[in-house]
N, C-alpha and C positions, 0 to 999 in steps of 0.2 A: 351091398349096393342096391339102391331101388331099383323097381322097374316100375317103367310107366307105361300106361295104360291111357286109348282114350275112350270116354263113356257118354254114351248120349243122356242126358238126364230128362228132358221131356222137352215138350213143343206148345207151342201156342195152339190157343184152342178153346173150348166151351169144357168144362168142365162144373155141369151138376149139381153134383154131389158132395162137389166142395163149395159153391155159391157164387163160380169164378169163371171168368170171362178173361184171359190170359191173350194179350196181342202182343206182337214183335217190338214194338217199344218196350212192352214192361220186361221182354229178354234181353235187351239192348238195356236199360237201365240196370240189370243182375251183372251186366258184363262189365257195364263204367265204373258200377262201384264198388266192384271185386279187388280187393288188394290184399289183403292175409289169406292165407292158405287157410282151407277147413278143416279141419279135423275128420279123416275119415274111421267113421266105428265099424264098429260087426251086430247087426241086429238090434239096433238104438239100445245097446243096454248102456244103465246107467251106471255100469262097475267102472266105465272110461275107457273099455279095449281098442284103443286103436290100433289100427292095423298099415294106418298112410295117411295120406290128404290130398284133399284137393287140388292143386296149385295152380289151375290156370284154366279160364271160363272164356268161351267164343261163343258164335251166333251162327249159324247159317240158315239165313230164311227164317222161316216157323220153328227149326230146330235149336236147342242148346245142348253144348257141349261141354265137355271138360277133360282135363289131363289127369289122370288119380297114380299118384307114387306109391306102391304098397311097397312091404315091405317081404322081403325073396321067399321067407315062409308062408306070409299068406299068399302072397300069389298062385304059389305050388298047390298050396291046400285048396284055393278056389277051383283053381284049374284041374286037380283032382277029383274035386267033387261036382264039377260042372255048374258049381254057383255063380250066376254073371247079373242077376237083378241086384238094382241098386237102389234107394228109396231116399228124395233127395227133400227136406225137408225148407219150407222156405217161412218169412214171415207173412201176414196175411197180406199185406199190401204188395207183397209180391216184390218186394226193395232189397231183400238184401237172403240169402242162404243160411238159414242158421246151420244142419247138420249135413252130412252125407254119411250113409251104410251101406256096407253089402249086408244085403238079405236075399234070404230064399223064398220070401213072401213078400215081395215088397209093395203089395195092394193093402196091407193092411198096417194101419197107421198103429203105431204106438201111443199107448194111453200117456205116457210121460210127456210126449212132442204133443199131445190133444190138450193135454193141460195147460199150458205153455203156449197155447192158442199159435200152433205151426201147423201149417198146410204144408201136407208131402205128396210127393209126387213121383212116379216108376221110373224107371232109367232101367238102361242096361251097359255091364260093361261089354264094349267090342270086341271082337277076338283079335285084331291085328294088331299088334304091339309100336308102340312111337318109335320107328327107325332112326337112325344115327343121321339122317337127313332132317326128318324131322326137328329132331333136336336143334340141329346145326342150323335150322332158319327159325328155331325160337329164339336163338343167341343171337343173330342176325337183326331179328323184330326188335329185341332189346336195347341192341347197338344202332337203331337205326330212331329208336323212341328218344334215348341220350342223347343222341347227335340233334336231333330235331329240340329240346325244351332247350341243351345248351345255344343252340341258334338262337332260340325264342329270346332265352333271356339276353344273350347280348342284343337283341334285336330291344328289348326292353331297357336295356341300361344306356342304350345311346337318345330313345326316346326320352326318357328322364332326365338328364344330361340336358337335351336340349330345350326340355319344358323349366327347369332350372335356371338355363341363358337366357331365357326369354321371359321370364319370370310368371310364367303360370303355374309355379309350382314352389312351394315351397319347402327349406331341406327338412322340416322339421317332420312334412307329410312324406319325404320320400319313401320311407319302406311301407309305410300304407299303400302307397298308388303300387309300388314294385307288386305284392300279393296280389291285387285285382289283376292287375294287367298280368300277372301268371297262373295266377287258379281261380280268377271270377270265368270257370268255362260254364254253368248254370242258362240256361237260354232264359231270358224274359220276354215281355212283348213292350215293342218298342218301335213306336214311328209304322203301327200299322201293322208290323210282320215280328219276326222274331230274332233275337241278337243277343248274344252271351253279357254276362256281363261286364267282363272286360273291355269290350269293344263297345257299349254303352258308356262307360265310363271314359274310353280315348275317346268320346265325339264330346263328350261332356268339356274334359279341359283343354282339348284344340281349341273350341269356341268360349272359353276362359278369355279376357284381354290381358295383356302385360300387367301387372303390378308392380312386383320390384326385380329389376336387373340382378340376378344373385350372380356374382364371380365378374363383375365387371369391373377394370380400371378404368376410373377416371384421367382423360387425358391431364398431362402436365400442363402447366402455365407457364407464362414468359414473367407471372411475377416474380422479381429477385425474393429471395430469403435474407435477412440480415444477418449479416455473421456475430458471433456470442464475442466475448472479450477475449477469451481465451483462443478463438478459430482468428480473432484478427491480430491477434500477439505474436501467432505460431507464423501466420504468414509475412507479419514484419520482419523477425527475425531473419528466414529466407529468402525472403521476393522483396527486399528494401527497396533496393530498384526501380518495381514494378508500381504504378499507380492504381489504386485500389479500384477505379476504373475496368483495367486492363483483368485484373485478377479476377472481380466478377465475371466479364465475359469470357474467361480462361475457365472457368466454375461451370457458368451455364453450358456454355456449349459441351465439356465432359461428358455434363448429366445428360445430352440427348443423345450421346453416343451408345 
């Protein structure tokens, strides 16, 4: 079974020696577009020893964070040998994490990650271990992230729905508008200030006029239909009686039933 760990990986700040100027949005942007676990090694070697990963990136303040799963040997062996730096390598625009290592040196950058034009940076792992609490409100966060995009979406499908009855929408564009209105979250600038794009796009076809009524019945009319030869044979035989008059409006009135 893993154990988890959490590990500070570094902080916004000036940074020299790398040519880098690191503020709380570009960690806030490491954190939005964090979704695969990282691979974590042992001393960036390139033989691939992993020993855990990554799995989970937060923010606090100027700080970034992370959850590291190793694996029950290496933990033992770090914690026997008192190795807790960690050396967290990013791309130069600061967008995305390519690796994370424990190392014993974790100031000095590997010529492999230098080639590869990766900017790393020092961390340490924590000594307090992610408690059974912890855990229990990351599975909570989880369940509470589900519950929130399924709202979304139905909150989206009733919107569509009614851009379709109204005909500012048509079916052919509907799962185009469905992906904006769920993952256009990208901020642009718009009307002076700033707004996702999805919500650029709901102002866009609210202020759409009608086109075409899609899913609408056309009321019935009081025009009669003529009966075929065959529909006025069937009711002779039965309704002799009855004046074809009468039978019509014995017909109409059915149909508005």
């Amino acid at each position: 079974m893993e154990v988890e760990r959490e590990a500070k990986l570094f902080e916004a700040g000036s940074y020299p020696d790398k040519g880098l100027d690191v503020g709380e949005e570009q960690l806030q942007a490491l954190v939005d577009s964090f979704s695969t676990p990282v691979p974590l090694m042992l001393e960036h070697l390139p033989q691939g020893w992993q020993i855990g990963h990554l799995k989970a990136l937060w923010r606090r303040g100027k700080e970034l964070f992370g959850r590291l799963a190793l694996l029950p040997e290496a933990e033992a062996l770090l914690k026997r040998l008192g190795i807790r730096g960690i050396s967290v390598a990013v791309t130069p625009d600061v967008k995305r994490i390519v690796e994370v290592s424990v190392t014993a040196t974790p100031r000095v950058a590997d010529a492999r990650l230098l080639s590869a034009n990766a900017v790393t940076f020092s961390g340490e792992i924590l000594l307090t271990e992610v408690t059974a609490l912890e855990q229990d409100m990351e599975t909570l966060r989880r369940r509470a992230e589900a519950a929130e995009f399924a709202l979304r979406e139905r909150e989206v499908e009733e919107t569509l729905q009614r851009w379709l009855r109204v005909g500012k929408l048509t079916p052919a564009v509907r799962e185009m508008a469905k992906t904006l209105l769920l993952q256009g979250t990208q901020a642009v600038t718009f009307a002076g200030g700033n707004a996702s794009v999805a919500e650029v796009f709901f102002r866009f076809v609210e202020a759409l006029p009608p086109m075409v009524r899609f899913g609408e019945v056309a009321p019935a009319g009081d025009e009669e239909q003529p009966l075929s030869t065959e529909q006025e044979a069937f009711l002779r035989k039965y309704w002799g009686d009855l004046s074809p008059e009468q039978i019509a409006r014995y017909i109409r009135e059915g149909r508005r039933r």
